[in-house]
N, CA, C and O atoms as CSV, one atom per row, in Angstrom:
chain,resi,resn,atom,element,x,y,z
A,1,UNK,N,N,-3.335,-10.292,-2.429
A,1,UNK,CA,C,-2.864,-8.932,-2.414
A,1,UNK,C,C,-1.337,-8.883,-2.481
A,1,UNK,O,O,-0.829,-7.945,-3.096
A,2,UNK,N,N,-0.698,-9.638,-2.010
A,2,UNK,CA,C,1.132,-9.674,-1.627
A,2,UNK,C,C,1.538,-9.862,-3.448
A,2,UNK,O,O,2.692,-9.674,-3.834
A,3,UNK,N,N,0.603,-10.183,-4.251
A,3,UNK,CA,C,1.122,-10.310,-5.983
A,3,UNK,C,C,1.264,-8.753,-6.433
A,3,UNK,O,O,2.106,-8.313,-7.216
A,4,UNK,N,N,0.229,-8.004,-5.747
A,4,UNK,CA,C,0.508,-6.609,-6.303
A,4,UNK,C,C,1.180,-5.700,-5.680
A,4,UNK,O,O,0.975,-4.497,-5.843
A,5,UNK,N,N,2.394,-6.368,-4.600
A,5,UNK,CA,C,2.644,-5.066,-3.664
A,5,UNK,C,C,4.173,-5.345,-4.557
A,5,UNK,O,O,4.529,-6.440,-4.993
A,6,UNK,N,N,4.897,-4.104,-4.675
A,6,UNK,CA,C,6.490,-4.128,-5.614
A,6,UNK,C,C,7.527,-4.153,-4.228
A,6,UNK,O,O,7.531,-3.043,-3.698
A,7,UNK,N,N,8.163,-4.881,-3.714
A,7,UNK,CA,C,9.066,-5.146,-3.032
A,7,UNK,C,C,10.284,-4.752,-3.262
A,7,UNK,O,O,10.918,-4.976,-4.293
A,8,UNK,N,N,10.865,-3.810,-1.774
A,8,UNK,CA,C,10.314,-4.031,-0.474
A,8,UNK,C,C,9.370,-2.605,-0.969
A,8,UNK,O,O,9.430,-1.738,-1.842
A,9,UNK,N,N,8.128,-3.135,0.655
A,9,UNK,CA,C,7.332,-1.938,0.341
A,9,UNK,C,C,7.855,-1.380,1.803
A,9,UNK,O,O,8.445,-1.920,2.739
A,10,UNK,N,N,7.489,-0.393,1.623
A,10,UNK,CA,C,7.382,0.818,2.997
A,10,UNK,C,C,6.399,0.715,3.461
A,10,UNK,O,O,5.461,0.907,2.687
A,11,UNK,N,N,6.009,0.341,5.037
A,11,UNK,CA,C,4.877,0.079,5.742
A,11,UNK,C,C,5.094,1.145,6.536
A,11,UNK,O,O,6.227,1.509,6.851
A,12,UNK,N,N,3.876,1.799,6.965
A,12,UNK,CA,C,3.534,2.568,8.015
A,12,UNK,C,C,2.654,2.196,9.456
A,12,UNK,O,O,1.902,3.114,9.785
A,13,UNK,N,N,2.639,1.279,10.147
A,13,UNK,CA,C,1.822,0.714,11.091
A,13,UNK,C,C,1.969,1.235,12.584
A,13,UNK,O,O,3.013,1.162,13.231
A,14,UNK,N,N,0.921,1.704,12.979
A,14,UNK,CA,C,1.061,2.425,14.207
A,14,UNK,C,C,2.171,3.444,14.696
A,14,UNK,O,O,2.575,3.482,15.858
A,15,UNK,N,N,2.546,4.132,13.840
A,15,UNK,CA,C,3.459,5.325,13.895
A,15,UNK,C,C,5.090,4.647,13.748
A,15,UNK,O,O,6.101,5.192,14.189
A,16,UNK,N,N,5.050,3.555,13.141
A,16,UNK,CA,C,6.509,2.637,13.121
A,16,UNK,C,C,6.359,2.353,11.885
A,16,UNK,O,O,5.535,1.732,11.214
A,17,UNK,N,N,7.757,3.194,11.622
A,17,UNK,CA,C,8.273,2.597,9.534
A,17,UNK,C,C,9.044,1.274,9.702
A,17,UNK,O,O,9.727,0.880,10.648
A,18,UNK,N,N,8.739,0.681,8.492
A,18,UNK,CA,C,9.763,-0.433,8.004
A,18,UNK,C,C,9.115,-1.047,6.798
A,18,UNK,O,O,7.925,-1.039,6.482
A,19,UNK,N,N,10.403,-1.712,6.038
A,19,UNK,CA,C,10.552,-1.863,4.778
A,19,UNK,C,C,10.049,-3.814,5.235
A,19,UNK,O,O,10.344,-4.558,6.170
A,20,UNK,N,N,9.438,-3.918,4.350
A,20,UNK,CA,C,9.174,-5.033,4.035
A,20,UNK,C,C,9.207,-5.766,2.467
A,20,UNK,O,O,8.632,-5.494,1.413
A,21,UNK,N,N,10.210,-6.864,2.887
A,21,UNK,CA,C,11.139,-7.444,1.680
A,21,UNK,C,C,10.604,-8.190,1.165
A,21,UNK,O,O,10.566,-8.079,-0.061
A,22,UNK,N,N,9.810,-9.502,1.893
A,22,UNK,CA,C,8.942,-10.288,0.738
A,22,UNK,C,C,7.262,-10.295,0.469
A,22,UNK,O,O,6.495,-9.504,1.017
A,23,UNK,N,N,6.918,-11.183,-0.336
A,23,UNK,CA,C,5.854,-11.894,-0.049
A,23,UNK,C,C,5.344,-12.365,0.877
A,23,UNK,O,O,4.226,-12.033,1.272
A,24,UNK,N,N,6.469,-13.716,1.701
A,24,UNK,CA,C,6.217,-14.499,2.650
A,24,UNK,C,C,6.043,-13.106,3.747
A,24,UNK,O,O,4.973,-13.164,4.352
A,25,UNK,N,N,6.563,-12.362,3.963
A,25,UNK,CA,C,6.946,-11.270,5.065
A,25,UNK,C,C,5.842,-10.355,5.226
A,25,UNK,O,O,5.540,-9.832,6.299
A,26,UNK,N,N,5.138,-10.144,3.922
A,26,UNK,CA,C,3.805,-9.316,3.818
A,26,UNK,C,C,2.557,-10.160,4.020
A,26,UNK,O,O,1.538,-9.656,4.493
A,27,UNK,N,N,2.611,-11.161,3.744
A,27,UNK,CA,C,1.854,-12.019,4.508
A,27,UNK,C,C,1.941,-12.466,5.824
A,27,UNK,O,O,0.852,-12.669,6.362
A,28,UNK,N,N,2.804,-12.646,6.400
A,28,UNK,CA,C,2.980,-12.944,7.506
A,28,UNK,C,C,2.445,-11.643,8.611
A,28,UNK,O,O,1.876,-11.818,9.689
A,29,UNK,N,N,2.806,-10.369,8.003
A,29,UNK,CA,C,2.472,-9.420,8.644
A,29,UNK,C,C,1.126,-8.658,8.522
A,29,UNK,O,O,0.804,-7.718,9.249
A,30,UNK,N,N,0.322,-9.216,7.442
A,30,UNK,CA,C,-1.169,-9.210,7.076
A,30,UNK,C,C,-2.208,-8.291,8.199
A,30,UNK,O,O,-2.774,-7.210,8.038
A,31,UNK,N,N,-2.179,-9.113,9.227
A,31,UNK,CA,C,-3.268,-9.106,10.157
A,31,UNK,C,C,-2.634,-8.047,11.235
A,31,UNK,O,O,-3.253,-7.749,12.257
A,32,UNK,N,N,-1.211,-7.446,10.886
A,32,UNK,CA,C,-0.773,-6.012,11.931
A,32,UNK,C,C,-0.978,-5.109,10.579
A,32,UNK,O,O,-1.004,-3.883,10.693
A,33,UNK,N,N,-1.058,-5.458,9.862
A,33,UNK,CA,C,-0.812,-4.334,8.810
A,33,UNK,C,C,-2.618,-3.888,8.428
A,33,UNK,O,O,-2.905,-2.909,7.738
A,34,UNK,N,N,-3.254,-4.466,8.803
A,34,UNK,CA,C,-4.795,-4.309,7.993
A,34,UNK,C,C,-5.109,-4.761,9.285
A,34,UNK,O,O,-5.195,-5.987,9.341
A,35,UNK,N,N,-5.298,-4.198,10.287
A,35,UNK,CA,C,-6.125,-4.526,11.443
A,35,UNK,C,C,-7.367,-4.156,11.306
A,35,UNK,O,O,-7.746,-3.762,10.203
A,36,UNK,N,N,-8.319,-4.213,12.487
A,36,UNK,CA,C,-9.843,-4.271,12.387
A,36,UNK,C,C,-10.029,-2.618,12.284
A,36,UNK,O,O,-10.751,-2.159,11.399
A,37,UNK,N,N,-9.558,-2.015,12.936
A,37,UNK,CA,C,-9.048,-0.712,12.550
A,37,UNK,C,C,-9.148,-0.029,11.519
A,37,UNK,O,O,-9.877,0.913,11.209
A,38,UNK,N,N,-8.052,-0.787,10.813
A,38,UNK,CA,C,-7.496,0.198,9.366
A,38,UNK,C,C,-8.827,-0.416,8.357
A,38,UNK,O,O,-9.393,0.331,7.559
A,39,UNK,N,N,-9.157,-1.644,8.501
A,39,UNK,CA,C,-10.028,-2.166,7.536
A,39,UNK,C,C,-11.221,-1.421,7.633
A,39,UNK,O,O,-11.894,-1.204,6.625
A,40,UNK,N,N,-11.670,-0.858,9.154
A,40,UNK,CA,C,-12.928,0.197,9.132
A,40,UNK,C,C,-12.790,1.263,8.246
A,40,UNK,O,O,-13.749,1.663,7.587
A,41,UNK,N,N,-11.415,1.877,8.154
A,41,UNK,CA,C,-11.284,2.957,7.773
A,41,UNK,C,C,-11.423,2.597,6.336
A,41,UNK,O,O,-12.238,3.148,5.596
A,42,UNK,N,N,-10.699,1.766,6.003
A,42,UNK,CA,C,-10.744,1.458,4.422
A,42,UNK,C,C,-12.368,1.052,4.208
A,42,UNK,O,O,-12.903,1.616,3.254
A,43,UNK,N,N,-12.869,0.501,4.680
A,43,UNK,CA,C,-14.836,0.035,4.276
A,43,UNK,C,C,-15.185,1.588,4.085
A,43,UNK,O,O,-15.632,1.983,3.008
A,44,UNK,N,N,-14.930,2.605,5.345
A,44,UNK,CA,C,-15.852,3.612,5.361
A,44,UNK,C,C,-14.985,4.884,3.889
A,44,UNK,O,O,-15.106,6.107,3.819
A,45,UNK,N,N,-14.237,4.001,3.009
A,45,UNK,CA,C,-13.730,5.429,2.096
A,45,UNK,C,C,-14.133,5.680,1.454
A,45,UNK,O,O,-14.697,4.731,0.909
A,46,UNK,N,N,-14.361,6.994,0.772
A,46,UNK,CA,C,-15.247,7.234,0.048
A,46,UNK,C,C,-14.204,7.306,-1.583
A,46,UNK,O,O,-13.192,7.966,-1.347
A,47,UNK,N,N,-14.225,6.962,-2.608
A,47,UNK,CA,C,-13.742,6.704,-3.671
A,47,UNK,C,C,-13.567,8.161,-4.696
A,47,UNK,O,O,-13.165,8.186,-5.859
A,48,UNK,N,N,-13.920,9.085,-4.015
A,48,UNK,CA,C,-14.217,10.482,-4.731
A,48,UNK,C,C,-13.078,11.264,-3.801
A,48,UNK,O,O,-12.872,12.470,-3.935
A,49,UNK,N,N,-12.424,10.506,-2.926
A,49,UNK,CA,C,-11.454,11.266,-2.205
A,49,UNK,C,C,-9.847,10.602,-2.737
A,49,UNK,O,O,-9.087,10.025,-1.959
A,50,UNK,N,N,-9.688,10.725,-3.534
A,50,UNK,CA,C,-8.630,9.681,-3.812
A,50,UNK,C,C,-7.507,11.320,-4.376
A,50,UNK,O,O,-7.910,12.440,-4.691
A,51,UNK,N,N,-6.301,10.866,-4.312
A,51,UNK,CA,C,-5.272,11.730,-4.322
A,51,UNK,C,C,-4.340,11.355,-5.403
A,51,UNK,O,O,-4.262,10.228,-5.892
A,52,UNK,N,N,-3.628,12.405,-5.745
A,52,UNK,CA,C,-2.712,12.209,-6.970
A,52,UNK,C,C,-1.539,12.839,-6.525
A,52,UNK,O,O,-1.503,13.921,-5.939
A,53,UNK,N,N,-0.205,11.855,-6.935
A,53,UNK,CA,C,0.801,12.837,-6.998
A,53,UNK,C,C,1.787,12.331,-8.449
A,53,UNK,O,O,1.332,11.612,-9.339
A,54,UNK,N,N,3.082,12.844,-8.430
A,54,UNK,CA,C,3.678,12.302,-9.390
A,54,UNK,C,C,4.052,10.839,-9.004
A,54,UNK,O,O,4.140,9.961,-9.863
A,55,UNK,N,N,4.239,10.641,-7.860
A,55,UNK,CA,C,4.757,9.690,-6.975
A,55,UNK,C,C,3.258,8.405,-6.857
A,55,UNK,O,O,3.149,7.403,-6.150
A,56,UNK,N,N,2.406,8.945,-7.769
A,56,UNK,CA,C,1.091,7.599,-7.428
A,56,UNK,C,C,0.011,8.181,-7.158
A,56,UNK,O,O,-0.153,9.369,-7.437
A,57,UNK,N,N,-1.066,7.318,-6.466
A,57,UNK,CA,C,-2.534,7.758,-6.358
A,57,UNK,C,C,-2.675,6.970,-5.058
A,57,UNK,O,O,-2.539,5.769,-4.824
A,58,UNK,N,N,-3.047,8.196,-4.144
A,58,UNK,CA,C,-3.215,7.464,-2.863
A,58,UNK,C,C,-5.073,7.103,-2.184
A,58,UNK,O,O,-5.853,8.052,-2.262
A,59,UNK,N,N,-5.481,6.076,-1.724
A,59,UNK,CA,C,-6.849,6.138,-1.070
A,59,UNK,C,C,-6.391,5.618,0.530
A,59,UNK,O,O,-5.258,5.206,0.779
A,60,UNK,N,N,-7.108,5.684,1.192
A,60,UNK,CA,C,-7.254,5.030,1.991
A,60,UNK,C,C,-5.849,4.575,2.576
A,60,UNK,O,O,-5.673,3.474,3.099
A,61,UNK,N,N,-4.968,5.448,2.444
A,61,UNK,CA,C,-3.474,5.570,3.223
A,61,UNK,C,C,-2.143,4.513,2.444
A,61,UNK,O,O,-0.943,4.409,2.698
A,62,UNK,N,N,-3.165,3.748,1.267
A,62,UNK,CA,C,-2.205,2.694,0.255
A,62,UNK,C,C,-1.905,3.667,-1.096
A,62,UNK,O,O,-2.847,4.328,-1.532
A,63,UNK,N,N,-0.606,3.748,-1.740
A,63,UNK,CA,C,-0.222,4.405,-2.687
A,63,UNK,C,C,0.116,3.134,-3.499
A,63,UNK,O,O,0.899,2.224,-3.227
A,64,UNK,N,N,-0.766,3.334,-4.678
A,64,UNK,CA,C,-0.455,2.597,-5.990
A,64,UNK,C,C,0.108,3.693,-6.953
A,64,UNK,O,O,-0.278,4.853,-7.096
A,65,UNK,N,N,1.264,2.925,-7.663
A,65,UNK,CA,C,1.559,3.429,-8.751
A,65,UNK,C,C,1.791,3.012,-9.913
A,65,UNK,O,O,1.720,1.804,-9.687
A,66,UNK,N,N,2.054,3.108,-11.172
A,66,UNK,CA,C,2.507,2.042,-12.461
A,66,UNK,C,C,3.632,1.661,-12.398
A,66,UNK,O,O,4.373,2.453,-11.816
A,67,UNK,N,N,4.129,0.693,-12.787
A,67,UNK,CA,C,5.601,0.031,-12.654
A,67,UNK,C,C,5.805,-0.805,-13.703
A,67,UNK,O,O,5.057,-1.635,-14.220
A,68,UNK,N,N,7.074,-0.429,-13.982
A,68,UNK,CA,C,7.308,-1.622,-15.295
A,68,UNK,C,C,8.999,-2.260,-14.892
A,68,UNK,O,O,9.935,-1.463,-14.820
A,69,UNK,N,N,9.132,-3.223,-14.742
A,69,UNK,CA,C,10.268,-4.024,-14.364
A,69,UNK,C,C,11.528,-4.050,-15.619
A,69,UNK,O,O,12.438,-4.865,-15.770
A,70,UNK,N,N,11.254,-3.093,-16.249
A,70,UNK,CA,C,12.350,-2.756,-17.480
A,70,UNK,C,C,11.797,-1.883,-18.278
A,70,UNK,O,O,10.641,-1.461,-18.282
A,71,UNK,N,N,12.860,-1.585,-19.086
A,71,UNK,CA,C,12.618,-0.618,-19.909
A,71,UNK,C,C,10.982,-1.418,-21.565
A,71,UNK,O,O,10.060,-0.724,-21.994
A,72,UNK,N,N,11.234,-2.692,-21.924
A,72,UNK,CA,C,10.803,-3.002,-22.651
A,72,UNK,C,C,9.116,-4.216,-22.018
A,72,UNK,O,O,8.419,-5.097,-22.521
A,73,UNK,N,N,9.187,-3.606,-20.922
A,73,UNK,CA,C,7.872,-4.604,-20.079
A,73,UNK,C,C,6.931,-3.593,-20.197
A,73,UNK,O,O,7.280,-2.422,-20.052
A,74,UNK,N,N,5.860,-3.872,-20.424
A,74,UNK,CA,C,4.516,-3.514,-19.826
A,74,UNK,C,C,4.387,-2.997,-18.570
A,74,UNK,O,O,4.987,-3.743,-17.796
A,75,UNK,N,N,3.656,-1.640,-17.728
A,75,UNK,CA,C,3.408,-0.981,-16.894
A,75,UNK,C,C,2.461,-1.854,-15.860
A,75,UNK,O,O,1.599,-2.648,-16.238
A,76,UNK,N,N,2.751,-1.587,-14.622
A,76,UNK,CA,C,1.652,-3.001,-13.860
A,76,UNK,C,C,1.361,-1.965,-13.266
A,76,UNK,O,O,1.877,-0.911,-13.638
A,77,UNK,N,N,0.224,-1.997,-11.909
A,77,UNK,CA,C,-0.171,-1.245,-11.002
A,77,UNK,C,C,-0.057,-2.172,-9.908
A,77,UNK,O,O,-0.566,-3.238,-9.565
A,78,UNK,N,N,1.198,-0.991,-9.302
A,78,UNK,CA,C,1.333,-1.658,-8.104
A,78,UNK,C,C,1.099,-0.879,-6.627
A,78,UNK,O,O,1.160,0.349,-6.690
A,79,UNK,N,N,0.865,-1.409,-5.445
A,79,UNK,CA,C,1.173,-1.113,-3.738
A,79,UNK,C,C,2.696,-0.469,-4.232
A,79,UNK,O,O,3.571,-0.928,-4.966
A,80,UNK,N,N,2.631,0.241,-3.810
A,80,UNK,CA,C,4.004,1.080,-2.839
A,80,UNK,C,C,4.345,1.376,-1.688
A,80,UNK,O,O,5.467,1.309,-1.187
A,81,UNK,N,N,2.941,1.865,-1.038
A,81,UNK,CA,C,3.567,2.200,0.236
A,81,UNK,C,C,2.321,1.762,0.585
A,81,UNK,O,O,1.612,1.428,-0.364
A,82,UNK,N,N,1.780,1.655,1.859
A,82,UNK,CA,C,0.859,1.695,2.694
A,82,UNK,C,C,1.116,2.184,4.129
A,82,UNK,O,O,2.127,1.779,4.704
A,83,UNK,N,N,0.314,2.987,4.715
A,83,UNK,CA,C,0.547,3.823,6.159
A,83,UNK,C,C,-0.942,3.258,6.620
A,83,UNK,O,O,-1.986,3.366,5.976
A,84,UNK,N,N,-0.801,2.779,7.600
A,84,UNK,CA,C,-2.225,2.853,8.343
A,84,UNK,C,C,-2.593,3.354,9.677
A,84,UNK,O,O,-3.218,3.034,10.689
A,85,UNK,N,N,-1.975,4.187,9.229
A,85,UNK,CA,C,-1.884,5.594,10.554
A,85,UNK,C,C,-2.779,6.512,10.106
A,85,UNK,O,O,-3.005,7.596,10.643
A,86,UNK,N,N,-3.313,6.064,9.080
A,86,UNK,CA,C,-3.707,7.891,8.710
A,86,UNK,C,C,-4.720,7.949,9.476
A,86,UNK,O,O,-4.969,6.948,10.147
A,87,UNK,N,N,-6.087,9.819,9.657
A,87,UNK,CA,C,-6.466,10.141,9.860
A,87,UNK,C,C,-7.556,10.218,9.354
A,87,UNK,O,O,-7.700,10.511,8.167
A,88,UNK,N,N,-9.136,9.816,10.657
A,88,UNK,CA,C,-9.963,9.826,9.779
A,88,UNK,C,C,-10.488,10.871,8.851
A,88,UNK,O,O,-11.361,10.586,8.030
């Protein structure tokens, strides 16, 4: 998962922001960031609830959006943000 997140991402974990800069760092922080918790919430989502803005497509409190690392690259889909605060 840390290949598709675009760095730094914006984490939301238990009502506390912070930017997270790497790979190694999003891994490391894995198991606060996707607790047994948030992973219930994410099993129980339903895929017909998914959200749009200009800013991405949010499910389950993770915002993916397209990204292209220049003007002449190909569009990727990436993590942007993730909050795992949200509400069931």
């Amino acid at each position: 998962m840390a290949e598709v997140v675009s760095y730094p991402l914006l984490v939301r974990v238990n009502d506390s922001q912070e930017r997270i800069k790497t790979k190694k760092e999003f891994i490391d922080k894995f198991d606060l960031i996707f607790n047994d918790e948030y992973m219930k919430k994410i099993e129980g989502f339903i895929p017909l609830n998914l959200g749009s803005t200009y800013r991405g497509m949010w499910f389950a409190g993770i915002m993916i959006n397209d990204l292209a690392p220049d003007i002449n690259s190909e569009f990727e889909l990436k993590i942007v943000y993730i909050n795992n605060s949200i509400d069931d």
